[in-house]
N, C-alpha and C positions, 0 to 999 in steps of 0.2 A: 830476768825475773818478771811475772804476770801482773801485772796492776790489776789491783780488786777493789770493786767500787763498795763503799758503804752498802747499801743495799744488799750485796751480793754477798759479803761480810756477814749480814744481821743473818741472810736464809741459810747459807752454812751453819754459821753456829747453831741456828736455832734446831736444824732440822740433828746434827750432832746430839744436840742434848739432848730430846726427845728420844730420837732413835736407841741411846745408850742409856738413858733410864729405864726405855721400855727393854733393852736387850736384858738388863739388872735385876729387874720386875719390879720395881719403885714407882709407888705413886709419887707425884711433884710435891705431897705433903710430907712422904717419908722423907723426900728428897731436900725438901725445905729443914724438916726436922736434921737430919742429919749435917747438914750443911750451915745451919743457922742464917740460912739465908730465908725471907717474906716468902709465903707461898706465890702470894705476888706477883714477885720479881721472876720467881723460877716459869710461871705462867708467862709472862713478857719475853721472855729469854727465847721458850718454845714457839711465842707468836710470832716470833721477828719481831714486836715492835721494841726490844729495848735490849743493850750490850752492857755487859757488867761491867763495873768498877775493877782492876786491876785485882785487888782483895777479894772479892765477890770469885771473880773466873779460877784463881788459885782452889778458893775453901769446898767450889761447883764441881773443879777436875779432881778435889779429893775424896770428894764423896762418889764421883762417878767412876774412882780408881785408874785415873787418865793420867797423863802429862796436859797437863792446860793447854799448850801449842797443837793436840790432838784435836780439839773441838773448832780448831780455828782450820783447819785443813778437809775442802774438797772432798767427797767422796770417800770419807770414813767408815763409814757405817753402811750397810745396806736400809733402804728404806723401810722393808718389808717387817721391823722389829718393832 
């Protein structure tokens, strides 16, 4: 198995959740709204600069109609969304 560095961690995810909000067509407030998660937070999520709370990534993959372990994995999503 690959060892993933924190950093390398934050730009997967981030770029997941962007990518599949925008595949969705959710602004990060709809995405906030539905999620009951800070528009904030969902903003940080997308910047790299911050990784949810265990709760947080579950409530994040059901609003983006994912399994949670989806947004942590590589080469998801194409960029172009």
């Amino acid at each position: 198995m690959e060892t993933v560095t924190l950093d390398e961690l934050k730009t997967v995810f981030s770029e997941n959740v962007k990518a599949r909000r925008n595949e969705l067509g959710l602004s990060q407030s709809e995405l906030a709204r539905q999620t009951r998660i800070d528009q904030a937070n969902i903003s940080g999520f997308e910047s790299g600069s911050r990784l949810p709370s265990l709760e947080s990534l579950t409530r994040l993959a059901a609003g983006l109609n994912i399994a949670p372990d989806v947004l942590l994995r590589a080469k998801v999503f194409s960029k172009s969304a």
